[in-house]
N, C-alpha and C positions, 0 to 999 in steps of 0.2 A: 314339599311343604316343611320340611323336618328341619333343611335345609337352610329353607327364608328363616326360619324361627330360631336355628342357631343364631344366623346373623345378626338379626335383632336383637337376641341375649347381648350377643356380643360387642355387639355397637352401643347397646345400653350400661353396660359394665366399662365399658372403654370411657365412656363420657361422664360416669359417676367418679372413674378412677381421676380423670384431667379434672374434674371440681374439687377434688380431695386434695388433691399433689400441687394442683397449680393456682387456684382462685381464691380456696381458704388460708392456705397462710399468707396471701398477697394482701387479704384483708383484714387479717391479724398484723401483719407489716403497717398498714396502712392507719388503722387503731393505734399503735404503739409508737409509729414517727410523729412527730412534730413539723411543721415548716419552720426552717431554717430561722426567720426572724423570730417565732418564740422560741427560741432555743433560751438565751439566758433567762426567759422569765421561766420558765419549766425548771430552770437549776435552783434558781431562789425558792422557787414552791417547792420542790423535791425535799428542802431541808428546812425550811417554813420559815424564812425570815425575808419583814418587809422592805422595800425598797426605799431605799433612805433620802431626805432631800439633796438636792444636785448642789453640794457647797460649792461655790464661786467667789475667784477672791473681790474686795470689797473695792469701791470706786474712787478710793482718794489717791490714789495715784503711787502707793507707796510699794505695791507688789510689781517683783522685777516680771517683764514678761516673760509669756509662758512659750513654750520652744518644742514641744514636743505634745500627739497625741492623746487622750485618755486610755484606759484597760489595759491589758496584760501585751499590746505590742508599742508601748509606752519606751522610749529609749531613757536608757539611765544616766548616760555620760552627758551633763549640763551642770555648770558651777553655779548655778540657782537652786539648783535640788537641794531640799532637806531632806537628809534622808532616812528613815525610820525599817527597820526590820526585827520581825517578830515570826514567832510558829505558828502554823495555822496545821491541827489537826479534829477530828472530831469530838475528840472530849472536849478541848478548851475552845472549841471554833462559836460558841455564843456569845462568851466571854473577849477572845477577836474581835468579833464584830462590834461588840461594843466598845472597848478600846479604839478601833479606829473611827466609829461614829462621833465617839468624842475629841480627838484629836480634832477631826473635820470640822466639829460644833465651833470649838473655841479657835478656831487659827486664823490669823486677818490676812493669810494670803494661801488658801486650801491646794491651790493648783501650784504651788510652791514643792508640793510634799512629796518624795517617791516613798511607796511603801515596798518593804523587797519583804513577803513571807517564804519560810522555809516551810516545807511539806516533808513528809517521810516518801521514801517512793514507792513503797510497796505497802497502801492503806487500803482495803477492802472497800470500808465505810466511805474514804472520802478522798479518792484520788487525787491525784494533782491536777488534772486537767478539771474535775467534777469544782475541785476547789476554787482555782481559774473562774469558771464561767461562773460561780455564785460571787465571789468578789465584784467581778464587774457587772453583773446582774442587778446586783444590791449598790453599790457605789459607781454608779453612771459613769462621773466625769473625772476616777479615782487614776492615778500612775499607779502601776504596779507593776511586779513581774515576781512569779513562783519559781524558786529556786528548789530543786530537787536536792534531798540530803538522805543518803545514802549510809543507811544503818549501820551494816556492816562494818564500816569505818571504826565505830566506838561501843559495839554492843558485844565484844569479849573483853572491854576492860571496865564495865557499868559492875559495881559490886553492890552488894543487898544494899538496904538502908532500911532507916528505921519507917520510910512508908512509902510503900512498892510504886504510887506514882512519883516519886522522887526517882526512879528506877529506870522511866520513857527515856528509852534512846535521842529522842527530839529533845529533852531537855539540855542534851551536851553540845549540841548545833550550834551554839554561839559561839562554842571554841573554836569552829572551823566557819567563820564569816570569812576572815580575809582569803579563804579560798571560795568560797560558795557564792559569794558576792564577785560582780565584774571589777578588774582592776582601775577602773577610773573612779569608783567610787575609792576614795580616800579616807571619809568622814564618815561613822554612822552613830543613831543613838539606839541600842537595845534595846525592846520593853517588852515584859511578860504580857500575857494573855488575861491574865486578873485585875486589871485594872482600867482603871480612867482618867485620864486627863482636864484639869477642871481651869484650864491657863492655855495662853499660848503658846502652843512650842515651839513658835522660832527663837521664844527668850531664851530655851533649852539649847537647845542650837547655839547661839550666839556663846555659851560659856564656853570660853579657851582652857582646855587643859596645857597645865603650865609647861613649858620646857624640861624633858627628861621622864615626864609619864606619860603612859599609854593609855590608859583609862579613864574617867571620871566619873567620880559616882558620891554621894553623899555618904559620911563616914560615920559611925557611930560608937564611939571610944571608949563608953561609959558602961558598953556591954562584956561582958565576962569574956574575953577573949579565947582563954583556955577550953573552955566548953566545949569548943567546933574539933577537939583533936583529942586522940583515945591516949591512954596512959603509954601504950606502948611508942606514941611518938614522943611528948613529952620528958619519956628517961632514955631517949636518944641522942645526945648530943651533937652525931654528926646530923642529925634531922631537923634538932632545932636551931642548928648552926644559920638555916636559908633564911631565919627573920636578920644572921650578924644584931648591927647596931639601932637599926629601924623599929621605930615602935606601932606594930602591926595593928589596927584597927578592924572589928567588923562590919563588912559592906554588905550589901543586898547586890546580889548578879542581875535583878530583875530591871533593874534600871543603870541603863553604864550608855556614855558618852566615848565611842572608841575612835581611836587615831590607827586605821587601819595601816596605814603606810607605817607607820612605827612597827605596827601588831606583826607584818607580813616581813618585815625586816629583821626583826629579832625570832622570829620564829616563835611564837608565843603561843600556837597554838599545841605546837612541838614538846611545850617547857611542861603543859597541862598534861594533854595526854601521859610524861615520865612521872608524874606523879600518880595517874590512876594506876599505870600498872606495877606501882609500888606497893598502891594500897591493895591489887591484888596479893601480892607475896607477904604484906606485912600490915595488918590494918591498922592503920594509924586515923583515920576517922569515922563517922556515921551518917552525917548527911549529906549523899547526893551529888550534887553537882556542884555544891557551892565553897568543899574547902579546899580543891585544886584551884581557886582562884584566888584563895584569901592566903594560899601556900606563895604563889607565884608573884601577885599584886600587893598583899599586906602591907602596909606603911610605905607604899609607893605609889598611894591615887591619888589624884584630881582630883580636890574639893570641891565638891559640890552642892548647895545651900540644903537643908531636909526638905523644904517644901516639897522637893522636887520627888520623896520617896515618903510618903507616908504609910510606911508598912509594916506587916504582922495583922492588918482588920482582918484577917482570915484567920485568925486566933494559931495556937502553938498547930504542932505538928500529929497531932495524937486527940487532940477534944471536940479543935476549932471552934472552941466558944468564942464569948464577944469580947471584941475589944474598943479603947474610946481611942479618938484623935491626939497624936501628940499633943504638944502644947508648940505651937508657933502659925506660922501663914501656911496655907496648903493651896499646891500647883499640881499635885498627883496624887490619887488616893489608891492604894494597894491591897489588894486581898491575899497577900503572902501569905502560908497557914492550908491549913487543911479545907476549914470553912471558908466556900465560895458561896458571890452571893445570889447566883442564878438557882443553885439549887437551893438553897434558904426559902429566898421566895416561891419556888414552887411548892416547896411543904410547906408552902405558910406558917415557918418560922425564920423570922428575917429576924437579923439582929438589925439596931437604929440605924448603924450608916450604910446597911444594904438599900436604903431606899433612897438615898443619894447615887447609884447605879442604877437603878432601874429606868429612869428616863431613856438613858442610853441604850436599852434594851431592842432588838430589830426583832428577836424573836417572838416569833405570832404559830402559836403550834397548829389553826383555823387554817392555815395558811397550805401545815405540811402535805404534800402527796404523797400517799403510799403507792409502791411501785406497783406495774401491775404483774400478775403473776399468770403464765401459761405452762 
């Protein structure tokens, strides 16, 4: 009897052991997957933003047709493509999303547009693949494709600046499009994360930068030039020899119309980067990412109208108070500056033209899933 009674222990413990090992985490598995077709609405709810209407372009016969796909297996090489590229990481990724909600709002031919984001590759928060499938989750019938950018590349020549997110490695990624970008893209236009679009942009599109530039971007000549560059470049002569005879202008990097085939020819991503690691051995400025391009570009852009950059409504670099609208017509409005207006609005202190953003807003925090934890 001692005998049958071991057995029993032990046929009973053998069968507790297979529900532990083999049944319960199958049903932990089973709790925590998805079926396959919710997969992009779980990436949208994951990071709480809602799913935006299916823009389609408009029936008067004027949008060329459309050649390729929706989402991230979208091909890029079509001479119809407008083509738009921007960073998508999780600080500015609400500010993204409303930037391209708005492009979509205003454009009379949506399925015109490819979006190329650049991601860093190594984000905890927000992978590039997590990125991927919230893009297409949220923008149904959107072209796009996630270009991975590869930190490494520029994060021992990134020197301090006067505020440490001027400092994100993904800020210097537009120096390296003409390699991160596929070579049949020829044409793109830049645009930061903090803004909107309140116009058409294939009018943006359609501007020619003239013969002999590589860029275009609206200038604004009126600003203090000297400001962007430390004393010790200014009583350098062989440093400030690079402006010669050209009367350099300050541009905003956040909005540029680039002629990549120029860009990938001259090497210009090349001319950038020898100036950051200048500015390591000899500082010759303070903010960022913005005066290796006004070193490289100054008094040789592409004019471009102001509508198209209404920027600084994110106030200086240090307060981010408020600011008012130029004076002239506006086709883009800019949160350049410290003050952004997604966080404004959540502490419920918006300055006036943050509520000119908010329409564009996808983010629904009702929405977010907290992951689950075992």
């Amino acid at each position: 009897m001692i005998g049958v009674s071991r057995f029993y222990s032990l046929l009973f413990f053998a069968a507790v052991f297979f529900f532990v090992v083999l049944y319960i985490p199958f049903m932990c598995l089973a709790i925590r997957s998805l079926p396959s077709n919710d997969a992009s609405t779980a990436a949208a709810d994951q990071f709480g933003f809602s799913k935006a209407p299916d823009y389609r372009n408009n029936n008067n016969g004027n949008c060329p047709p459309t050649h390729s796909s929706s989402g991230a297996a979208a091909a890029p090489c079509h001479s119809s493509h407008i083509h738009v590229a921007m960073t998508l990481d999780s600080e500015y990724l609400r500010g993204s999303m409303a930037a391209v909600h708005s492009i979509l709002r205003h454009a009379s031919c949506p399925e015109q547009i490819f979006f190329h984001f650049i991601a860093a590759e190594f984000d905890s928060v927000t992978p590039p693949a997590a990125l991927s499938q919230l893009v297409g989750s949220t923008f149904t019938s959107l072209k796009f494709k996630v270009h991975i950018f590869r930190e490494e590349k520029v994060v021992n020549l990134i020197s301090t600046s006067i505020r440490s997110a001027l400092e994100n490695p993904l800020n210097y990624a537009r120096n390296y499009l003409g390699e991160l970008l596929d070579p049949c893209v020829k044409r793109v236009i830049y645009l930061d994360s903090d803004l909107i679009l309140v116009d058409d942009i294939s009018n943006l599109w359609a501007i020619q930068i003239p013969e002999g530039k590589v860029i275009g971007a609206p200038e604004y000549c009126h600003a203090n030039f000297t400001r962007y560059f430390t004393e010790n470049f200014w009583s350098d002569p062989d440093l400030t020899r690079v402006f010669g005879s050209k009367k350099p202008c300050y541009f905003n990097t956040g909005v540029m119309v680039m002629d990549l085939d120029k860009w990938r020819e001259g090497h210009f991503g090349k001319k950038i980067e020898n100036w950051m690691k200048l500015q390591r051995e000899k500082r010759i400025y303070e903010l960022g990412s913005l005066p290796p391009f006004l070193l490289v570009f100054g008094g040789n852009v592409g004019p471009i109208d102001h509508r198209w950059n209404q920027h600084g409504l994110g106030g200086d670099n240090v307060a981010g108070s408020c600011r008012r609208m130029h004076a002239g017509p506006v086709s883009l409005m800019h949160w350049s500056g410290k003050g952004k207006p997604w966080i404004r609005l959540d502490q419920k202190k918006p300055c006036p033209l943050d509520y000119h953003w908010e329409p564009y807003d996808l983010y629904n925090p009702k929405l977010k899933v907290q992951p689950l934890q075992f």
